[in-house]
N, C-alpha and C positions, 0 to 999 in steps of 0.2 A: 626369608623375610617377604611377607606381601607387598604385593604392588602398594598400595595403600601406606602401611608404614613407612616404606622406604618415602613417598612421595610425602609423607608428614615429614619426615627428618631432614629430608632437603628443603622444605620450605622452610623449615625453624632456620638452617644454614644460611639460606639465602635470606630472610631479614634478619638476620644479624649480621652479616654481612655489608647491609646497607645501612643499619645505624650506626656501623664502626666508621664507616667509610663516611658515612656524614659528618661523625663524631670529631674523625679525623680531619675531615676539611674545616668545621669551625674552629679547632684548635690550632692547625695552620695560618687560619688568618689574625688568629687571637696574639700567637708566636711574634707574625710577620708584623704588625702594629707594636710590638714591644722594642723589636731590632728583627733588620734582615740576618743578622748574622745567624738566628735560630734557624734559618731554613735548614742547614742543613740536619737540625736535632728535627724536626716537624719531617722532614721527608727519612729518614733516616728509621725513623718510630714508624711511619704511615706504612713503608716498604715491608718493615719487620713487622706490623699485625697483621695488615693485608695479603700481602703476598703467598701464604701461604697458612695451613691447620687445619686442622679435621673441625675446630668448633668441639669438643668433645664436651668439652664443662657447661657451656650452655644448653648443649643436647642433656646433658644427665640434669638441667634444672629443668628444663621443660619435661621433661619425664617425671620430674616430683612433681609438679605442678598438674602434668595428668594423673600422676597417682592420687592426686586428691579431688579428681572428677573435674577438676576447671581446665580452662583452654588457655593460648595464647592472645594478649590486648599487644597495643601497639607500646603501649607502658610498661609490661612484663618481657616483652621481649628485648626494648633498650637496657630491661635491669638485668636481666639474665645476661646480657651481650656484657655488662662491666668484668664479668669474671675471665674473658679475651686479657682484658687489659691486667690483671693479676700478673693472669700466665704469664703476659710479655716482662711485668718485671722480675717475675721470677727465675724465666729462660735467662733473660739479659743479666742480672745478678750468678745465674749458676755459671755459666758460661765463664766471667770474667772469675768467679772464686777458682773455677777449676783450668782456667788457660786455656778455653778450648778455642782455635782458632775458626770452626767453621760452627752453623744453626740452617740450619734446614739449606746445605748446599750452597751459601752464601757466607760473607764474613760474617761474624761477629760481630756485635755489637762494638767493642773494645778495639778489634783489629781495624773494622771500618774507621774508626777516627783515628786509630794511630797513619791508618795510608793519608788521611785526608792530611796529617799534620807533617808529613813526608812528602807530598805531594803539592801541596802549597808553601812549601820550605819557612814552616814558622819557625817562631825560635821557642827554644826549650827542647825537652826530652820527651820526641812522642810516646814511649811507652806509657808514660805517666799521664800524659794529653788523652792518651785511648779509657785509660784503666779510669782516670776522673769522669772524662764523658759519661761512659756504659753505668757509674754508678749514679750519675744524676742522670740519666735516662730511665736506669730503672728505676727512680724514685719518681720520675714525673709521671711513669707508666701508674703505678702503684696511686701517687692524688687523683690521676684520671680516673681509675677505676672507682674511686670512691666518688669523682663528680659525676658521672656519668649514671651512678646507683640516685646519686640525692634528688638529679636533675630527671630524672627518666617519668615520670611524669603518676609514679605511682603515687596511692592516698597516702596520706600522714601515716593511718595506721596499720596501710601495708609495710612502710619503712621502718615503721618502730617495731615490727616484727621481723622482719630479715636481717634490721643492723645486728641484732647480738650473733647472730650466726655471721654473717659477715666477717664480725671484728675478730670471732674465735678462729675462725678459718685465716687470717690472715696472722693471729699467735702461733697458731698451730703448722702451718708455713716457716713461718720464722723459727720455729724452735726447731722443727725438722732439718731445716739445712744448718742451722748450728751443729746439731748430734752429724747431721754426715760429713761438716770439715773437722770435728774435732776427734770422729771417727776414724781418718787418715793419719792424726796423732799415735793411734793407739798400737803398743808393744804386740798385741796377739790382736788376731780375729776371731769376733764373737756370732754366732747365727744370731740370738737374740736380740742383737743388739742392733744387729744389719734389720732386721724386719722390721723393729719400731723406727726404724728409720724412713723404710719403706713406705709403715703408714703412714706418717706425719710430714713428710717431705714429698710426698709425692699425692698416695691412696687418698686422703684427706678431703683435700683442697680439689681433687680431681672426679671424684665421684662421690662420698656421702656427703661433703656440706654443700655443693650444688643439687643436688637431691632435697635437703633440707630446705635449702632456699626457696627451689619453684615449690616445695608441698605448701609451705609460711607464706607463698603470694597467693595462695586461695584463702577460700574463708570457709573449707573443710577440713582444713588440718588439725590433727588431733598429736595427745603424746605418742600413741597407739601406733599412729601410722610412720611417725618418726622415727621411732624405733625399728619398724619391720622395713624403713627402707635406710638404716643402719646396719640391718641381717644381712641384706643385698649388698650395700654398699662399700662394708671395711673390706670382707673378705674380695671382691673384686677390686678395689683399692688395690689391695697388697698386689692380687693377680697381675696389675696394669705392671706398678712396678715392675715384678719380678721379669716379666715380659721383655719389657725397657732395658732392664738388665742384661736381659740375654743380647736383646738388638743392639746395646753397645761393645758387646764382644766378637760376638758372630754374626752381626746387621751387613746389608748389601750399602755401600755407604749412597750407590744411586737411590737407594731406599729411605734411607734414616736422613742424608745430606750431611752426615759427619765420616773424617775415614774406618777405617775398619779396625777395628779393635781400638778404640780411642779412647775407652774406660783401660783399660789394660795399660797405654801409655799413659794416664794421668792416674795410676796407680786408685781407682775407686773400690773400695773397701766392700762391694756389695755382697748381698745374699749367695750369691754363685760363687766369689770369693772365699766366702766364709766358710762353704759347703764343701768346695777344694782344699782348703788348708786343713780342715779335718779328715779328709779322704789321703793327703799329700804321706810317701814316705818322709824322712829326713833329707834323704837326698834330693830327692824332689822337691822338695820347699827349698834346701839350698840354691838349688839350679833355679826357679824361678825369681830368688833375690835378684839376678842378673839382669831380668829384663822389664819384670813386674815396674810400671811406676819410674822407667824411665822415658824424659822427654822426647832421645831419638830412639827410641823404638821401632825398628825398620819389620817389613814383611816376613823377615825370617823370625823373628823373635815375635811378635806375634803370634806366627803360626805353632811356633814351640810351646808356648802358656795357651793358644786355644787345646792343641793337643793333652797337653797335660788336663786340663779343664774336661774337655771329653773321657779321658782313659780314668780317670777316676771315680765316674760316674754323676761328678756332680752337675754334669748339662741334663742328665735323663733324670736325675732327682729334682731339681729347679722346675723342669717342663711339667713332670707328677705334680709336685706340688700348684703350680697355677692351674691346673686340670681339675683339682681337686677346689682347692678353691673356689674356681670358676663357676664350678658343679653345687660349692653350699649356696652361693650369690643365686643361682637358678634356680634350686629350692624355696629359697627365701621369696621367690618371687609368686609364689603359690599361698598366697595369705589373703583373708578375706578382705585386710583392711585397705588392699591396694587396689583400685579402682580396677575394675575388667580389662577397659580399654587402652588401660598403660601395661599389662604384661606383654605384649610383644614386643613393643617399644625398648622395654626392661632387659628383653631378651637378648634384642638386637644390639643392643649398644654392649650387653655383655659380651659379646661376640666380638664387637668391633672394638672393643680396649682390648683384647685378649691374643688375638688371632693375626696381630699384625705379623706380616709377612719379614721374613731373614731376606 
């Protein structure tokens, strides 16, 4: 990456950064004039957007948005910064469906309030106290992101072109994480069915409709160009997942901030999943019934399903596959309709969804 880009993507990071952090104090005092009793939801949300993220989803709108020859206003980058706020209801929502107790090396959303409801000895059954919170947390996250887009200071008719993308990206979210709890239901594992999962619960919402967005805040964007950063966009999509996937199995948990193999204790159904059970003898699928998707799933049993996982081939198939992937997204990026000065940009972030570190 050149000097140049790199110092473009940290400046995009660093004012979003500052309108979330704004964003976040006006709704703190907005909270704190309602009742004190919200401080602890206002610091609680502020802690969980702030404190940590790559920024990735506003990075990929600012990249549509130079795919389509325009720059960043102080208006485009407040609306670009709503999609932070997505994320957080979507982390805080997965988390709590899937009982994960830590998010980026920290409690959870859910576990934080059950300690707080433990620790100030209320009355009633904190699990229930944490599980209620995290889900009106992630609803509040989810209206801020939509106030945050209306209020950002864009024209009329740049809003009236982003919201339908918007509102699909936020269908298209919700339908994804339906297919993967209902995915967990399901008698066998299917690849096909793991990947559209992929796209729609994760690829989406993460790279091509934040793509779509920044290209729809200029006033160059064509169907033309939509499409070719749709080319880019799914197939690295699915890439990030699958990625993701592996980090939940084989991730350094000092790396990811969850423990290690923690898809594996909450029994997630994914593409690497999928890839294994078709690879698996019968005995071997017997023997992972044992450990697959249970709650105390200790070091040893881990390492027995990472094993199997490996000896089957399906880690070196998963890695091909987002390589491959990885590689049509860079192709894709070779197209006339995509502004000069956005393909490295293009490049780099492909790299940086792709390449994170085990």
């Amino acid at each position: 990456m050149s000097s140049q880009t790199k110092s473009e993507l940290q400046e995009v990071r660093d004012g979003v950064e500052i309108e979330l952090a704004q964003f976040m104090r006006d709704q703190q005092s907005y909270l704190q004039s309602i009742s004190t009793e919200l401080n602890p939801v206002s610091q609680a949300l502020s802690s969980f957007l702030l404190d940590s993220g790559k920024r990735l989803r506003p990075l990929f709108a600012y990249a549509g948005l130079t795919s389509a020859g325009a720059s960043l206003s102080p208006a485009t980058t407040k609306a670009i910064s709503s999609l932070e706020l997505l994320q957080a209801c979507a982390l805080i929502h997965d988390d709590l469906m899937d009982g994960s107790d830590t998010r980026r090396g920290k409690p959870s959303i859910h576990r934080h309030f059950e300690s707080i409801h433990v620790q100030d000895e209320l009355e009633g059954f904190a699990p229930a106290y944490g599980l209620a919170s995290a889900v009106l947390l992630g609803d509040l996250a989810l209206v801020w992101s939509n106030q945050l887009l209306n209020n950002s200071g864009i024209s009329t008719e740049e809003l009236q072109r982003v919201l339908p993308i918007f509102d699909e990206m936020r269908v298209e979210l919700m339908a994804g994480q339906f297919l993967d709890i209902h995915e967990q239901t399901q008698k066998n594992t299917d690849l096909a069915r793991s990947m559209k999962i992929a796209r729609y619960k994760s690829g989406k919402y993460t790279i091509e409709r934040p793509l779509h967005m920044g290209a729809v805040l200029s006033h160059n964007s064509t169907p033309e160009l939509l499409h070719a950063l749709s080319n880019y966009g799914l197939p690295l999509g699915e890439a990030f997942q699958f990625r993701d996937d592996l980090l939940g199995v084989f991730g350094d948990p000092s790396v990811t901030g969850k423990p290690a193999g923690d898809d594996l204790r909450e029994g997630k159904r994914t593409a690497l999943i999928a890839m294994t059970d078709t690879r698996c003898t019968d005995a071997m699928r017997e023997e992972s019934r044992k450990y697959f998707g249970k709650n105390d799933l200790d070091e040893n049993g881990v390492a027995i399903l990472q094993e199997m996982i490996v000896s089957t081939g399906a880690k070196t198939e998963l890695e091909k596959l987002i390589d491959e992937l990885t590689e049509r997204a860079m192709k894709a990026v070779d197209n006339p309709v995509i502004a000069d000065g956005a393909r490295e940009t293009l490049i780099e972030l492909a790299t940086i969804a792709t390449r994170r570190s085990m």
